[in-house]
C-alpha positions as CSV (number, residue, x, y, z in Angstrom):
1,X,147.6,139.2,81.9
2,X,145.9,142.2,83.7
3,X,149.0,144.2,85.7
4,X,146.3,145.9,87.9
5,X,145.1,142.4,89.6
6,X,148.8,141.3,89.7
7,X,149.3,144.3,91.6
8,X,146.6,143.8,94.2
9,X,147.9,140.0,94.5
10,X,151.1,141.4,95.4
11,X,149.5,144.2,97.9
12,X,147.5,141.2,99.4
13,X,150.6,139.2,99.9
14,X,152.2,142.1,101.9
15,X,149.0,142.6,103.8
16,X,149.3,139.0,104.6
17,X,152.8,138.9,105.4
18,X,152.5,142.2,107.7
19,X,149.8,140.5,110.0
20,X,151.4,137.3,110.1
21,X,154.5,138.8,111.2
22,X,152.4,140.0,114.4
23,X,153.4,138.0,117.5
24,X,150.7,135.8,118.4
25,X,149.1,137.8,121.6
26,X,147.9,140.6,119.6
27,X,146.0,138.2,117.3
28,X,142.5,137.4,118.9
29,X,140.3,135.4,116.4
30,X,138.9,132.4,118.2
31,X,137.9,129.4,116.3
32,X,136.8,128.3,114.4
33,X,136.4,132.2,113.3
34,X,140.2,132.3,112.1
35,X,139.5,129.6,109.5
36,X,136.8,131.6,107.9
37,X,139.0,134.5,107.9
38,X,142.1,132.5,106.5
39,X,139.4,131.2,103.4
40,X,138.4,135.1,103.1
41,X,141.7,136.5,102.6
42,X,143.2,133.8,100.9
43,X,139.8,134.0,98.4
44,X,140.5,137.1,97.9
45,X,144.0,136.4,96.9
46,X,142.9,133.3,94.4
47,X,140.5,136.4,92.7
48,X,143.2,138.4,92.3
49,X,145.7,136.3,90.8
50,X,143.0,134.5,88.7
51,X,142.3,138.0,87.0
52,X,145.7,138.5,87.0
53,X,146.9,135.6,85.2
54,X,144.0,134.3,83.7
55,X,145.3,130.8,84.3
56,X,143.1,129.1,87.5
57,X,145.6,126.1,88.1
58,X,148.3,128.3,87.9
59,X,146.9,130.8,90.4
60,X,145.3,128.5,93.0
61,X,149.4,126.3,93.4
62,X,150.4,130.1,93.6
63,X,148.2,131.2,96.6
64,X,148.4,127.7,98.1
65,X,152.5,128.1,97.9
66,X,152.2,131.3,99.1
67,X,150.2,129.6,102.2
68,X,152.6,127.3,103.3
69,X,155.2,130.0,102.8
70,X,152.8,132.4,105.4
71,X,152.5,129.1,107.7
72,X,156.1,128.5,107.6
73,X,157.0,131.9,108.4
74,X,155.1,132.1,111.4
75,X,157.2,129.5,112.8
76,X,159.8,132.5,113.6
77,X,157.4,134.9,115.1
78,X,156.5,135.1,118.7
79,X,153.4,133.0,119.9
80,X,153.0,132.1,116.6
81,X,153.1,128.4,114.8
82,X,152.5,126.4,111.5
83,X,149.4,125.3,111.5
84,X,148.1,122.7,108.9
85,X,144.4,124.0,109.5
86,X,145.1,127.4,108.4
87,X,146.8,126.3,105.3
88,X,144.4,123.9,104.5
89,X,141.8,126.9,104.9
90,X,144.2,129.3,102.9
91,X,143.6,126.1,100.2
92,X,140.1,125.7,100.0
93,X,139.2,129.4,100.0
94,X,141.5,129.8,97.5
95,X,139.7,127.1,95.6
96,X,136.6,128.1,95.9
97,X,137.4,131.9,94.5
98,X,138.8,130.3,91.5
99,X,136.6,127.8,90.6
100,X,134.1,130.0,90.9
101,X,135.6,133.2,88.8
102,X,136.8,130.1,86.0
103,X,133.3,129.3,86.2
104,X,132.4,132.7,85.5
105,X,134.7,133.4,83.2
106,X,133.5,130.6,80.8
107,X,130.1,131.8,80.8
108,X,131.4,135.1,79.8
109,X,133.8,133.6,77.2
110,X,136.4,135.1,78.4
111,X,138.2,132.3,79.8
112,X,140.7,131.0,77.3
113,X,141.1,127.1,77.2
């Protein structure tokens, strides 16, 4: 377990929250922009809690919990609403940063099975 990474997954998560908790006319990303930025943020996320944890399956069901938890939330804010896109994109990006750090990893050997 690397504490550093955990703590950056926990930073991103409150970066996340904070800018989700914005009502929705100060948020301008037209599509299909915002899904690129939702895969971004959320790959970032997978990284960090892969190195954190050193367990992909683990991290990836963690950031996409943490996704619906995001798109739930911003059922309560102003101009804001779930939407299934945005977690699906909060998903794959989360995906593809682990599967490709596990893939990584392995080569390195540092990936324990």
């Amino acid at each position: 377990m690397n504490r550093a990474y955990l703590a950056l997954a926990g930073l991103q998560m409150a970066l996340i929250f904070w800018f989700s908790a914005q009502p929705g006319d100060t948020v301008g990303i037209p599509a299909p922009w915002d899904k690129l930025v939702h895969a971004g943020v959320y790959a970032l996320l997978g990284h960090f809690l892969a190195q954190g944890t050193q367990r992909p399956l683990f991290s990836w069901s963690l950031a996409v919990l943490y996704g619906l938890s995001d798109e739930i939330h911003q059922m309560f804010v102003p101009g804001r609403v779930f939407d299934l896109g945005d977690w699906l994109a909060d998903a794959g990006g989360a995906a593809l940063a682990i599967l490709a750090w596990s893939a990584l990893s392995r080569r390195a050997g540092r990936l324990q099975r």
